[in-house]
MIVEXGU-73906 format. One line per field, with one value per residue (C-alpha): residue in one letter; x, y, z. Coordinates in steps of 0.001 Angstrom, whole numbers, plus 500000, padded with zeros to 6 digits. Layout:
BEGIN
code = (A | ...) .
X = (X | ...) .
Y = (Y | ...) .
Z = (Z | ...) .
// end
This chain:
BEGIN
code = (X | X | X | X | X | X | X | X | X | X | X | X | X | X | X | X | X | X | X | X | X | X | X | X | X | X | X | X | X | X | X | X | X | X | X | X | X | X | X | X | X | X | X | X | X | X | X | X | X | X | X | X | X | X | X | X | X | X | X | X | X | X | X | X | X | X | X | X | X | X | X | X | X | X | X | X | X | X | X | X | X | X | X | X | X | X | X | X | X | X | X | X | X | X | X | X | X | X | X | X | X | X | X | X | X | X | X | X | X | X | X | X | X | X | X | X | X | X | X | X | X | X | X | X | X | X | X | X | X | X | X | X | X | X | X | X | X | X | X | X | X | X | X | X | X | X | X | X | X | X | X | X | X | X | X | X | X | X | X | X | X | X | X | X | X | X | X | X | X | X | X | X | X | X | X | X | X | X | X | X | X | X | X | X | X | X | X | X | X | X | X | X | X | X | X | X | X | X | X | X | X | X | X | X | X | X | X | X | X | X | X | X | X | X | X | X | X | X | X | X | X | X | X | X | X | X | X | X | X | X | X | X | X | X | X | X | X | X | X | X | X | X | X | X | X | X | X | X | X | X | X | X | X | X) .
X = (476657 | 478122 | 481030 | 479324 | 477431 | 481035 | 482762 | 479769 | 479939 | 483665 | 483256 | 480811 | 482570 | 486124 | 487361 | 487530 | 490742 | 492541 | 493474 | 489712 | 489796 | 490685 | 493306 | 490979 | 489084 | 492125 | 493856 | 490060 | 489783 | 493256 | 492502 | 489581 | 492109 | 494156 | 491408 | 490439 | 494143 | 494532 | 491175 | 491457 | 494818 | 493594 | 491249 | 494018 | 495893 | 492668 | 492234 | 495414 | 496009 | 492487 | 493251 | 494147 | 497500 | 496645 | 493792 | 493585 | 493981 | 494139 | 490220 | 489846 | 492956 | 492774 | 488534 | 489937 | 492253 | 489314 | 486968 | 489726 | 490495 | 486695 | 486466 | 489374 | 488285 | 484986 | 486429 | 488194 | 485263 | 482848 | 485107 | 487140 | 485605 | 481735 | 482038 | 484216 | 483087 | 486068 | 486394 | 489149 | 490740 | 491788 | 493753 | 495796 | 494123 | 493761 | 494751 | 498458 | 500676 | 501291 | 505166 | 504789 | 503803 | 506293 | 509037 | 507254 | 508039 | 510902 | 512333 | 510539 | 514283 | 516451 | 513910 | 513782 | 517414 | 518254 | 514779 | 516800 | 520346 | 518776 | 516567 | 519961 | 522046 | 519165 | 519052 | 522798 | 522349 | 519340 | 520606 | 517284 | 516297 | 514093 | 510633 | 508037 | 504799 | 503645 | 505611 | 503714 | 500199 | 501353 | 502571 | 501512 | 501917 | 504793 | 504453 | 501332 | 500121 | 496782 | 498065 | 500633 | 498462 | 495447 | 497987 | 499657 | 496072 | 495779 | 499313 | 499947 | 496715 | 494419 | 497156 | 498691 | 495810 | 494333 | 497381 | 498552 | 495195 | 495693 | 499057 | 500401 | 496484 | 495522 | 498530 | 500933 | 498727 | 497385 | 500910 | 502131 | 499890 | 500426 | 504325 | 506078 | 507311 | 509926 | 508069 | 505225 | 507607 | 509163 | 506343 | 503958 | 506610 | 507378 | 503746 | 503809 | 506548 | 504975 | 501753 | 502818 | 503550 | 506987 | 509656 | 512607 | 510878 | 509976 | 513709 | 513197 | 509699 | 510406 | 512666 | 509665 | 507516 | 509845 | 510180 | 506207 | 506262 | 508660 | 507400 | 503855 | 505244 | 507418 | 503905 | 501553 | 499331 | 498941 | 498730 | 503213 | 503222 | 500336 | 502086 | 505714 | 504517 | 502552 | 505584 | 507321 | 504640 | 504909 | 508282 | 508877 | 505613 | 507245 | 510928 | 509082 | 506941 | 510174 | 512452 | 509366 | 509553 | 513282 | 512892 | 514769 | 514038 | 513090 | 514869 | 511993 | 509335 | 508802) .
Y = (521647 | 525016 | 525168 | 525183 | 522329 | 520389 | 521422 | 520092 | 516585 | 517050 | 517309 | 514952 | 512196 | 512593 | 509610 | 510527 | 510824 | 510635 | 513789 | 515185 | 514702 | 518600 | 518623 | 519751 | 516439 | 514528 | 516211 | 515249 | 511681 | 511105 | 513027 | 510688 | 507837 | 508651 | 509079 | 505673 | 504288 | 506012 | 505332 | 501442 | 501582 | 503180 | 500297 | 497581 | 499641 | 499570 | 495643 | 494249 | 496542 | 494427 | 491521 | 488852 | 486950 | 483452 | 484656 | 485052 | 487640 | 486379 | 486732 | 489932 | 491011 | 490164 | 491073 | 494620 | 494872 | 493539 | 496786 | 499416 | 497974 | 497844 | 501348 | 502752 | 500928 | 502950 | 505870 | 505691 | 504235 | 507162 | 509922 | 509604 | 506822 | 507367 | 511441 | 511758 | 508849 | 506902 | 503113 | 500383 | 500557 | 504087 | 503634 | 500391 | 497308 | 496536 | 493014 | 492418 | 489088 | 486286 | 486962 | 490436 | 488682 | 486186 | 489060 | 490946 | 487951 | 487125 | 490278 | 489947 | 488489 | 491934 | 494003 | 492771 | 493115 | 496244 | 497527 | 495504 | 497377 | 500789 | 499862 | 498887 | 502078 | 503911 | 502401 | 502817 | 506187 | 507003 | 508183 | 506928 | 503499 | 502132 | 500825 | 499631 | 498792 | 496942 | 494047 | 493974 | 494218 | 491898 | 488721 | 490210 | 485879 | 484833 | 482633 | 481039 | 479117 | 480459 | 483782 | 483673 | 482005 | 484957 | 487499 | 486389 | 486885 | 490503 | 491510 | 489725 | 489855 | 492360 | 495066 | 495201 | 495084 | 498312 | 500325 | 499567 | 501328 | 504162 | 505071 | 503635 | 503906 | 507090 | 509423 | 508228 | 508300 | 511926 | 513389 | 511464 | 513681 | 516991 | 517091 | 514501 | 510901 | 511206 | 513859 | 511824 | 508391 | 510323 | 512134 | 508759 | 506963 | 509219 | 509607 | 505879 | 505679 | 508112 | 506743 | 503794 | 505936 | 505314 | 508108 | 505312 | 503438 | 505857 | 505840 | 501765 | 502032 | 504764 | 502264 | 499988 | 502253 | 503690 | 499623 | 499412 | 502216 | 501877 | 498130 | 500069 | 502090 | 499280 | 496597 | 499376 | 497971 | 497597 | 493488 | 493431 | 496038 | 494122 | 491005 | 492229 | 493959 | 490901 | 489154 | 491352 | 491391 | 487594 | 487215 | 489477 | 488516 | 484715 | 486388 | 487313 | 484575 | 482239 | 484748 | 484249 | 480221 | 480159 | 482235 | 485506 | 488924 | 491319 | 494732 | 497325 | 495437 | 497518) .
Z = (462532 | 463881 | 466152 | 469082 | 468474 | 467734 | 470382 | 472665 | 471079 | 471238 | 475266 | 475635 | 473513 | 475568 | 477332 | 481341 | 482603 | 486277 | 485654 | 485052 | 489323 | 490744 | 493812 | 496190 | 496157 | 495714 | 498834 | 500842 | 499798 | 500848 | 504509 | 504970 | 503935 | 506678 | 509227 | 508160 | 508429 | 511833 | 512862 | 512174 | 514004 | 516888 | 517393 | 517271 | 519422 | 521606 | 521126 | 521699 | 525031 | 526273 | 525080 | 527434 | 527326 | 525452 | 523591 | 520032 | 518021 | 514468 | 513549 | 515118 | 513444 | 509615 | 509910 | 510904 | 508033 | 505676 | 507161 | 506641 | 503245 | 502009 | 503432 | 501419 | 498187 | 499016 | 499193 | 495928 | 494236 | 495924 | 495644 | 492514 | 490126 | 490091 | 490873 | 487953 | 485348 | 485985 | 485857 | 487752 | 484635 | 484417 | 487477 | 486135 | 486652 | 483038 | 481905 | 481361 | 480387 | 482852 | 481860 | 484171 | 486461 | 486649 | 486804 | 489380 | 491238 | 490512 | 491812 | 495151 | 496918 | 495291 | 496789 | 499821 | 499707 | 498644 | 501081 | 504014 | 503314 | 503490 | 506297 | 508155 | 507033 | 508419 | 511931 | 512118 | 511161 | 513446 | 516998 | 519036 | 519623 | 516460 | 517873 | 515086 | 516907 | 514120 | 515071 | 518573 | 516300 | 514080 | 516387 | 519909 | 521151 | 519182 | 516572 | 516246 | 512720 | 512761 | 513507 | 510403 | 507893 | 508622 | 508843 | 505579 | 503903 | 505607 | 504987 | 501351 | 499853 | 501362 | 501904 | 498570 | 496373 | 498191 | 499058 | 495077 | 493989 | 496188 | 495556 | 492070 | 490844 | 491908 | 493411 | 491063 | 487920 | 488920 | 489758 | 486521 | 484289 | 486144 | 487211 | 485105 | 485893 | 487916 | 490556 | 490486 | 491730 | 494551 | 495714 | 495694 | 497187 | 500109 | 500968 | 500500 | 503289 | 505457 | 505803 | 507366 | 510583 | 511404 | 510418 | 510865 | 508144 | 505546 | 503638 | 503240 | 502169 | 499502 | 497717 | 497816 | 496502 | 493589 | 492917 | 492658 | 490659 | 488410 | 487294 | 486766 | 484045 | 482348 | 482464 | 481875 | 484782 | 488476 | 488636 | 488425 | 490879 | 493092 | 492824 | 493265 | 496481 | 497834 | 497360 | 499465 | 502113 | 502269 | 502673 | 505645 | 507010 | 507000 | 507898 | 511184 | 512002 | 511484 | 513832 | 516036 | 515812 | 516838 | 519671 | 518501 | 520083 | 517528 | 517196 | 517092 | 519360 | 522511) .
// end
């Protein structure tokens, strides 16, 4: 067989990498992520400001959440995986020991600590009022049961498993292989902070996401880093609903 020839079946036998994805469609899938964040929140925005007082809102709510997150799961199958011969797997969701798992949750109450102590600082720091209109979107009524168990589901469950993909799966594993570990943790975690759309917040969430991360490269997988930030979800999810039971005024609700 000449060289050619081998270097051919060299190509051709090559296991596909995250890496084999150019920035240019990286940069566009993540663009159309957005649209479909913003988009999705527009809509809620839209709902809730029509939506009579007394009326539900869980339903509409957490089948929202389900659309946006099947969309983005689309988008990373369509415009990373299949174009480029990937599979789940390449992006982290390999199997992994129930032990991780069992960590990942275990340190759900220090992060949720340490993420609360910078979140403070920062609103001490900050010279304008802090408003986070995701509490309105969240528990527009107060605390209702239905509302809390559907938005636990949306918000521990739904949210995680997606958002982990996108930015521990993709950006982190990408911009792992290109600039180096540590790069690749603060540049996944800021754009993990900034895409929730609130600048107060983005400090706090960047611990999160360097958390996320940084149990991704210890287990190897995406399941710790799915579970430890599920965990988290839940318990300010419940944190809020409680405050919301015992009649406490919320500091960022408009």
């Amino acid at each position: 067989m000449n060289k050619y020839t081998d270097e051919q079946t060299s190509s051709s036998d090559r296991t596909p990498s995250i890496t084999d994805i150019p920035l240019s469609q990286l940069v566009l899938a993540f663009i159309v992520f957005l649209i479909v964040i913003k988009g999705i929140g527009y809509f809620l925005s839209a709902f809730f400001s029509t939506t009579e007082n007394g009326a539900s809102i869980s339903f509409p709510l957490i089948l929202l959440v389900l659309i946006q997150n099947l969309l983005i799961l689309v988008i990373v199958r369509h415009f990373l995986l299949k174009k480029y011969s990937l599979h789940w797997r390449n992006l982290g969701l390999v199997p992994i020991s129930a032990s991780w798992c069992y960590r990942a949750a275990l340190l759900t109450l220090p992060l949720v600590v340490i993420v609360g102590i910078v979140n403070s600082t920062v609103t001490q720091l900050i010279s304008t009022d802090f408003v986070n209109p995701q509490l309105e979107m969240l528990a527009p009524q107060g605390f209702k049961w239905d509302a809390y168990i559907l938005t636990m589901i949306a918000t521990g469950v739904i949210a995680p498993f997606t958002e982990e993909i996108v930015f521990r799966g993709v950006i982190l594993g990408w911009l792992d292989q290109k600039l180096g570990k540590y790069l690749a943790i603060l540049i996944s975690s800021f754009l993990f902070g900034s895409t929730h759309g609130i600048p107060a917040l983005i400090p706090a969430l960047m611990v999160a996401g360097i958390a996320f991360s940084l149990i991704v490269y210890k287990s190897q997988s995406l399941w710790p880093a799915i579970v430890l930030h599920s965990g988290f979800n839940m318990f300010m999810t419940t944190a809020l609903y409680y405050a919301l039971s015992q009649g406490v005024s919320l500091p960022g609700a408009n």
